[in-house]
C-alpha positions in Angstrom: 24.9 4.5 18.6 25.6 0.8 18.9 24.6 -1.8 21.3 27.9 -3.9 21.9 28.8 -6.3 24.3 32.0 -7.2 25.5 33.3 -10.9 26.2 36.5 -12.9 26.6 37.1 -15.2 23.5 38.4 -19.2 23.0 40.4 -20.0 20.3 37.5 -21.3 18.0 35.7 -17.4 18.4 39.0 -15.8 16.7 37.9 -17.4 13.2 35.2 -14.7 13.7 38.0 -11.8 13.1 37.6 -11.9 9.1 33.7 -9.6 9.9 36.6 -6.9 11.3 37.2 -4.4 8.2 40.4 -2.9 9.1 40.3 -0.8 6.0 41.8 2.7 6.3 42.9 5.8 4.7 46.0 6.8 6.4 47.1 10.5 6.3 49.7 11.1 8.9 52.6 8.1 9.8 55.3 8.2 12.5 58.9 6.9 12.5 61.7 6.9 15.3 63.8 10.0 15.5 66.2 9.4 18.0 64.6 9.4 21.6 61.2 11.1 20.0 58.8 9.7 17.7 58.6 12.1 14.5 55.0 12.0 12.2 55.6 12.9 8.7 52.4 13.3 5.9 52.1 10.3 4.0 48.5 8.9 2.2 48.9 5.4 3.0 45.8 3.0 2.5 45.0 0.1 4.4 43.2 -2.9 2.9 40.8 -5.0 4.3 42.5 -8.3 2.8 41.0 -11.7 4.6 44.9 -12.6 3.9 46.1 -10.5 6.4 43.8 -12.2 9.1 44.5 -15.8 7.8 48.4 -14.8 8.4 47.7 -13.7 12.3 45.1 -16.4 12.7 47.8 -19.0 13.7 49.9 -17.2 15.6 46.8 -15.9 17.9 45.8 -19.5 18.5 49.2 -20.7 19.4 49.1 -17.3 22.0 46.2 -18.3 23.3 46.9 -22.0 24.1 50.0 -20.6 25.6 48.1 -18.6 28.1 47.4 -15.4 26.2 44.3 -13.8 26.5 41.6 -12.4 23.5 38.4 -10.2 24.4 35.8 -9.0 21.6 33.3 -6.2 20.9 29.9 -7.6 19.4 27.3 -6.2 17.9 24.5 -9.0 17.9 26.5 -11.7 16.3 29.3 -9.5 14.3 32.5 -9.2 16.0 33.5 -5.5 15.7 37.0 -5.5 17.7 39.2 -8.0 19.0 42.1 -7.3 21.4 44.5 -10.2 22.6 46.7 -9.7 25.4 49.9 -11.8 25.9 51.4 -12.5 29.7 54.5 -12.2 30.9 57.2 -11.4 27.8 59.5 -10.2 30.6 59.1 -10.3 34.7 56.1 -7.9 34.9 55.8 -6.9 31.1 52.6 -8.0 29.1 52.2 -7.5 25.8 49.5 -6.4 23.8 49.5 -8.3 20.5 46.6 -7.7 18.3 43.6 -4.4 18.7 41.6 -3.5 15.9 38.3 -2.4 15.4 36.1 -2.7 12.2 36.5 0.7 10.0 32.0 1.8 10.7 32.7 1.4 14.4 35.9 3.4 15.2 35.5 6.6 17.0 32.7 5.3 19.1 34.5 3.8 22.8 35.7 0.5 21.3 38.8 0.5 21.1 39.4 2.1 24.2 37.2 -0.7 26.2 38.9 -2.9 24.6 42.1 -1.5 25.8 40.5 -1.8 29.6 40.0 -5.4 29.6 43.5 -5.9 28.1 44.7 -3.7 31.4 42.6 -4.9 33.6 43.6 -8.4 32.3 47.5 -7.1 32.7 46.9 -5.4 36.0 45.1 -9.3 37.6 48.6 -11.3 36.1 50.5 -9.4 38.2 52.1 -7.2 35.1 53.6 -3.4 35.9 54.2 -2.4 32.5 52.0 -2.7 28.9 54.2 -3.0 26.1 52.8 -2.6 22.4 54.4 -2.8 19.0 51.9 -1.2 16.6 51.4 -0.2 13.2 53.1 3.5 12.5 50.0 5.4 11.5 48.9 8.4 12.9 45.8 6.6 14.4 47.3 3.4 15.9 50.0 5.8 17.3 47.3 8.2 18.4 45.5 5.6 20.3 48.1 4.7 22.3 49.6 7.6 22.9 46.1 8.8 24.6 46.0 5.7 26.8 49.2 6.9 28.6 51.8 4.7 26.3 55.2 6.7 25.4 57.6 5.6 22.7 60.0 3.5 24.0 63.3 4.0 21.4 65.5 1.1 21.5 63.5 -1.6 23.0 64.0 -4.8 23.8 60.2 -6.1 24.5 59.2 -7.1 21.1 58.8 -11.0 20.5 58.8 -10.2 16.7 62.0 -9.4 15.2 60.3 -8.6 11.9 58.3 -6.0 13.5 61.2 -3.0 12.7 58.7 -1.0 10.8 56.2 -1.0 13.7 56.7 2.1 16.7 57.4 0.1 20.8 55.7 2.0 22.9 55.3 1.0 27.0 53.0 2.2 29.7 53.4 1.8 33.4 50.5 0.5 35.3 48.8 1.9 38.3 47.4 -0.5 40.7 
């Protein structure tokens, strides 16, 4: 297994995000239908283009100075996953805004420790309610689907209007 460690990140640690591969063969995608989300079989793959990173970087930074929060999964000196958690889109709504985890360590806790900091992190601001717009495939959706998120058709949370492609999904929080 791996030895990672888990710490909250500046702005300066996010350059580190181009050693995440977020390559990805994609077999099973989901799309709204209605009130229900619908997966359909579809052999999508995702690259691992540094473009994609250099596109987010800016945006992430900007979050961050605004009072949005990162955390990152190292192994030694190679960041593995990053999550960043934004406060406060709506009275008592956070949003989640970036989780990925390189392609060699998925399957292994990451992601889903990740996750924890991000709701521990939500739970400390005072937030009731996660809200994430994610990437359609069947192992984004998955994810959050198994960390108590439902599909929430018609919502108005997203801060991204170019985001219609991507599934909202909300979870409640316990205190």
């Amino acid at each position: 297994m791996f030895d990672i460690e888990f710490k909250k990140l500046s702005s300066s640690d996010l350059e580190q995000v181009y050693q995440i591969d977020r390559s990805e063969s994609v077999d099973t995608m989901y799309r709204p239908s209605g009130e229900e989300l619908e997966a359909y079989d579809d052999s999508v793959e995702v690259s691992s283009d540094p473009a994609f990173w250099k596109k987010l970087l800016g945006w992430w930074k900007t979050e961050l100075k605004e009072g949005a929060e990162a955390f990152g999964a190292f192994d030694g000196d190679t960041l593995t996953g990053i999550a960043i958690i934004k406060h406060g889109i709506r009275p008592g709504v956070d949003q989640i805004i970036a989780m990925y985890v390189s392609a060699e360590y998925r399957l292994s806790g990451i992601a889903r420790s990740l996750y924890f900091e991000l709701e521990d992190s939500a739970k400390a601001a005072g937030a009731k309610q996660l809200f994430v717009s994610t990437e359609p495939t069947g192992s984004a959706v998955g994810f959050y689907l198994s960390q108590g998120f439902q599909f929430d058709a018609g919502s108005s949370c997203s801060i991204d209007k170019n985001e219609e492609h991507e599934i909202p999904m909300v979870k409640r929080l316990k205190r």
